[in-house]
C-alpha positions in Angstrom: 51.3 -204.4 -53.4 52.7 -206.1 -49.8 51.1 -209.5 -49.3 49.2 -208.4 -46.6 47.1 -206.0 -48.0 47.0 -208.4 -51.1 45.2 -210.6 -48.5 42.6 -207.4 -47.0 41.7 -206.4 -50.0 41.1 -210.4 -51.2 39.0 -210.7 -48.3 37.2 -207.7 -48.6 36.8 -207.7 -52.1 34.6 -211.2 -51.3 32.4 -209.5 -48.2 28.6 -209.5 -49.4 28.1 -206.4 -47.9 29.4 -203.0 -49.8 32.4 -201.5 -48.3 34.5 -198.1 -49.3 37.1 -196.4 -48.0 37.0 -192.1 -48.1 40.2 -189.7 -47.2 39.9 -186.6 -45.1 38.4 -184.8 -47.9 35.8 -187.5 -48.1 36.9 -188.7 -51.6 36.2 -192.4 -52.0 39.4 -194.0 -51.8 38.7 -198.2 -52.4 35.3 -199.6 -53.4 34.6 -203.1 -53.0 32.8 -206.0 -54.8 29.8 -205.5 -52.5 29.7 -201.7 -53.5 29.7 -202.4 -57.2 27.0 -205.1 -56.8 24.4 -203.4 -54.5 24.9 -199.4 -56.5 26.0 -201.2 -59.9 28.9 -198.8 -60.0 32.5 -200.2 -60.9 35.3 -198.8 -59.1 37.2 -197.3 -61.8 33.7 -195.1 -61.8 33.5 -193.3 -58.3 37.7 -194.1 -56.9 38.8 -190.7 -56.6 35.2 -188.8 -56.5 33.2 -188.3 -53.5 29.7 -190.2 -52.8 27.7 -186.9 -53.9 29.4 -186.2 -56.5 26.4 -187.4 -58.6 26.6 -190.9 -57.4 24.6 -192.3 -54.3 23.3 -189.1 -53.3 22.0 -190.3 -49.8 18.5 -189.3 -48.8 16.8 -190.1 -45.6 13.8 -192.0 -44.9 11.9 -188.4 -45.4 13.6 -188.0 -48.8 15.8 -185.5 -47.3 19.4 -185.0 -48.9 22.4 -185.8 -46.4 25.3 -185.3 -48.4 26.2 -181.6 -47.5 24.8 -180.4 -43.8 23.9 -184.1 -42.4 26.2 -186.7 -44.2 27.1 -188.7 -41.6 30.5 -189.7 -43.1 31.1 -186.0 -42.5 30.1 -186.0 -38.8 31.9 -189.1 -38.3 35.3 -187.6 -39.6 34.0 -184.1 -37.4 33.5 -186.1 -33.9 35.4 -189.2 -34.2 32.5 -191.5 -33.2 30.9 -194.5 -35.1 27.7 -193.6 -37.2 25.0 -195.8 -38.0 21.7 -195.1 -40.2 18.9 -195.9 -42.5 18.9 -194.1 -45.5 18.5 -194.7 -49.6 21.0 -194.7 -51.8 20.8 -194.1 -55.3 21.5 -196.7 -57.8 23.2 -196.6 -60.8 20.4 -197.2 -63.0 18.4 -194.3 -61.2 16.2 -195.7 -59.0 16.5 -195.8 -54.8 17.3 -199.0 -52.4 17.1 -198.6 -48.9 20.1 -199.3 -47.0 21.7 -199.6 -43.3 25.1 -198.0 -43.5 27.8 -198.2 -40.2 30.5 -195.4 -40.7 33.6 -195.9 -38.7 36.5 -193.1 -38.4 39.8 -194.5 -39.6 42.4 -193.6 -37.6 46.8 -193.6 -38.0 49.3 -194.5 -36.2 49.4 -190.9 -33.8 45.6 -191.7 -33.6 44.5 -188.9 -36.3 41.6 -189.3 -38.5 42.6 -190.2 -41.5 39.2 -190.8 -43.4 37.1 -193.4 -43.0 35.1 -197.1 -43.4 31.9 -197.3 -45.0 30.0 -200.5 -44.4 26.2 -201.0 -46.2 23.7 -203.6 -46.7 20.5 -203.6 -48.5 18.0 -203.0 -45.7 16.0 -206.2 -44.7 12.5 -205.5 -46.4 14.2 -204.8 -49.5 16.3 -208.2 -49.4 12.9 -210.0 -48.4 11.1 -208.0 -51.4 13.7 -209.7 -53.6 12.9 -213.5 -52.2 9.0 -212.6 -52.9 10.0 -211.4 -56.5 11.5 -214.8 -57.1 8.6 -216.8 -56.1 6.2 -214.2 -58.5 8.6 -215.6 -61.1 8.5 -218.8 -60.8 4.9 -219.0 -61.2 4.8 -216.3 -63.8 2.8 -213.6 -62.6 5.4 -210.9 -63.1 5.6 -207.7 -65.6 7.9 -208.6 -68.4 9.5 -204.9 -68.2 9.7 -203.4 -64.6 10.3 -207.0 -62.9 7.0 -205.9 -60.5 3.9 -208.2 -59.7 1.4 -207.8 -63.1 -2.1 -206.7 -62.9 -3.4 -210.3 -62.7 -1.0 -211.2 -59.4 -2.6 -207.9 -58.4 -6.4 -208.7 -58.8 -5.8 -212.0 -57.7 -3.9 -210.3 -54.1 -7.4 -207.7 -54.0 -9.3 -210.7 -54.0 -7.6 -212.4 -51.2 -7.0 -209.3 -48.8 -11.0 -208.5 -49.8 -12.0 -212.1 -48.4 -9.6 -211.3 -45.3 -11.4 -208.4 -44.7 -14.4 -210.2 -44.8 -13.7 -213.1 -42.7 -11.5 -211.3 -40.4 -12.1 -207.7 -40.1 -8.1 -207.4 -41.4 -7.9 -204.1 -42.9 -5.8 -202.7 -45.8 -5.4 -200.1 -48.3 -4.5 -199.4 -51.9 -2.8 -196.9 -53.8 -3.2 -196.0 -57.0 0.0 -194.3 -59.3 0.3 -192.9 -62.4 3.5 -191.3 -63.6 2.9 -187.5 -64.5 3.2 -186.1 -68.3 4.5 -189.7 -69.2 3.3 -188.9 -72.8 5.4 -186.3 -73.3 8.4 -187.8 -71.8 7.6 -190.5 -74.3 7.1 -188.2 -77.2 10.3 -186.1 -76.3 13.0 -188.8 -75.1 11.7 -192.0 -76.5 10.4 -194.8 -75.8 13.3 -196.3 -74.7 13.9 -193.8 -72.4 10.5 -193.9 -71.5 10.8 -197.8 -70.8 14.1 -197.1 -68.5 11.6 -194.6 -66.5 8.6 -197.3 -65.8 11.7 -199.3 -64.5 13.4 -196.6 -62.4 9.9 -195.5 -60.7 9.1 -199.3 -60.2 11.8 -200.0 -58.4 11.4 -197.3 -56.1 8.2 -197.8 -55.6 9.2 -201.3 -54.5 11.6 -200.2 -52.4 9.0 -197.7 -50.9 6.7 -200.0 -48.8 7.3 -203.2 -46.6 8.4 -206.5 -47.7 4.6 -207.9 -46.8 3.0 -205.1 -49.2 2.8 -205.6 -52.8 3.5 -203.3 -55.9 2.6 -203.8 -59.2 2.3 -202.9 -62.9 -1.2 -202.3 -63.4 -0.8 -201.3 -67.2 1.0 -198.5 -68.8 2.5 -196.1 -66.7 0.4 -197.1 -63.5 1.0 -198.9 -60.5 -1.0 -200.6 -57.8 -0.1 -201.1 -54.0 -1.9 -203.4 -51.8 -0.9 -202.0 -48.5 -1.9 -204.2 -45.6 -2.5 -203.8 -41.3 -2.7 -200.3 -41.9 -4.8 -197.0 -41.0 -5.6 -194.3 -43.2 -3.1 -191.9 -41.5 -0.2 -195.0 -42.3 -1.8 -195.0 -46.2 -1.0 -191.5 -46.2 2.5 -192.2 -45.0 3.2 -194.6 -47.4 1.9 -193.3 -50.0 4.0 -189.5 -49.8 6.9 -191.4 -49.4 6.4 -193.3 -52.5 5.8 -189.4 -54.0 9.1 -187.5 -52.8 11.5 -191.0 -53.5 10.1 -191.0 -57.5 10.8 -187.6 -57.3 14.4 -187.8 -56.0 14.9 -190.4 -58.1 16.6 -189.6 -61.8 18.5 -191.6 -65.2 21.7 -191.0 -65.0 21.4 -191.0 -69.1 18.9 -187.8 -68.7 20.0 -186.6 -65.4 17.6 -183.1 -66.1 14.6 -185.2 -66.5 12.6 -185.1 -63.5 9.8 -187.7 -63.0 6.7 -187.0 -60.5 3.7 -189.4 -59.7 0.0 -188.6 -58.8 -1.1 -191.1 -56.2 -4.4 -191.6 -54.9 -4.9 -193.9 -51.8 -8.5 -195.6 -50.0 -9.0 -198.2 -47.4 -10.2 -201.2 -48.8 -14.4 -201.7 -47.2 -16.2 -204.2 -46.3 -18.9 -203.8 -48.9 -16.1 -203.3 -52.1 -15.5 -205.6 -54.6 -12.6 -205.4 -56.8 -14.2 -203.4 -59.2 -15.7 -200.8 -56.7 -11.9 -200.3 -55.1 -10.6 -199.2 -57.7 -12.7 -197.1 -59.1 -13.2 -195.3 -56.1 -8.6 -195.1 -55.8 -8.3 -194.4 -59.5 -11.2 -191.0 -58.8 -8.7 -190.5 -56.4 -5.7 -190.7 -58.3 -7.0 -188.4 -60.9 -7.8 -185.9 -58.3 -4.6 -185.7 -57.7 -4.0 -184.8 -61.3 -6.4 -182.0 -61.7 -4.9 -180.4 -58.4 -1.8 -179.9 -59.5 0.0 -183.1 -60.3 3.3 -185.0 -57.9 0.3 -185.2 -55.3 -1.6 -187.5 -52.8 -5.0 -188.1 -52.2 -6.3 -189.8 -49.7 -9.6 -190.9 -48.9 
């Protein structure tokens, strides 16, 4: 290797954001230090493939694939102009982080594209999510298995957002999830496997909602969201995007398993107490369930 691109690859080999290279053909080419932390894939794992090739297998922020029609590597290397977008990748380990990626055509010396440069960052709320996890840790009111807020952060957050709403009229919502046939994945797979799914749909879940919002491992296979500043119509945003990014999430160990979630979703009011929220979101939840499962209700 000449010096000089002994010294690129040093430096970008030591960039915090992830950065790969992809030929005409759109096969990845280099993948840096950044790429294997943020996707936890190595680059003797994707050099040679391309990024659909059952590795990030970009979706946008309505769940919607982009690596045939709309994969803006593809229209970059088509129209020769810079892309930028918010999308989610998929990790390694299954689940989805939400990313800002900056494409940029790579050109030679005659001023042909070549391929191109693929720069990506986890997106800000996700970063921020990661700083809140911390703290949870430190004073120990995480899950032990999915890394989310447990169901005592989660009571104690429904207290405080309750008194809010009290005092100040500041409105929020909740959503309840449960993960669909979650027996029988257990029964058929494993329990280990089933573990590595309550992990998978918690992290996307996390990833789902803003950095202020909190999601939580309620017991079992459920979750809780606290979802505050928002109306119903914004609860019901939320919520089906929660839906379709569990269900375009997989493992790469089972790739044919597909996992759904029923969700159901209310607006916190000002006569509730704990106990009367969620009941009233866990009526909804099941709802969901006898209507067909992979569903939303909202009330």
């Amino acid at each position: 290797m000449k010096p000089e691109l002994d010294i690129n690859k040093t430096l970008l080999d030591n960039l915090y954001e992830g950065v790969y290279f992809v030929d005409r053909e759109r096969k990845i080419t280099y993948w840096n230090k950044g790429a294997e932390r943020i996707t936890g894939y190595t680059a003797q794992e994707v050099l040679g493939k391309s990024c659909s090739d059952d590795i990030l297998m970009h979706v946008d922020m309505s769940g919607n694939a982009l690596c045939e029609e709309n994969c803006p590597v593809l229209i970059a290397l088509q129209n020769g102009h810079e892309q930028n977008a918010e999308m989610f990748l998929q990790h390694k380990n299954g689940h989805r982080i939400p990313v800002n990626m900056r494409l940029v055509p790579l050109r030679d010396a005659d001023n042909e594209i070549i391929g191109g440069i693929e720069i990506f960052t986890i997106s800000t709320p996700a970063a921020t999510a990661i700083d809140r996890l911390a703290e949870l840790e430190r004073i120990a009111f995480l899950d032990g298995l999915t890394g989310l807020a447990n169901r005592r952060y989660a009571e104690i957050t429904l207290n405080a957002r309750l008194e809010e709403l009290e005092r100040y009229g500041w409105k929020f919502g909740v959503l309840f999830i449960d993960i669909d046939f979650f027996k029988t994945i257990n029964d058929v797979y494993g329990h280990d496997v089933g573990d590595d799914v309550l992990i998978m749909v918690g992290n996307t879940l996390r990833n789902s909602v803003r950095p202020f919002d909190i999601v939580s491992r309620w017991g079992g296979e459920e979750y809780l969201a606290v979802i505050i500043h928002v109306t119903k119509e914004e609860l019901a945003l939320t919520a089906n995007r929660c839906r379709f990014l569990v269900q375009q999430s997989n493992l790469p160990s089972v790739p044919h398993l597909r996992v759904t979630v029923s969700l159901g979703g209310t607006l916190a009011r000002p006569e509730d107490t704990v106990s009367t929220l969620f009941k009233r979101v866990d009526r909804l939840m099941y709802r969901s369930k006898e209507t067909g499962r992979n569903r939303v209700t909202i009330e």
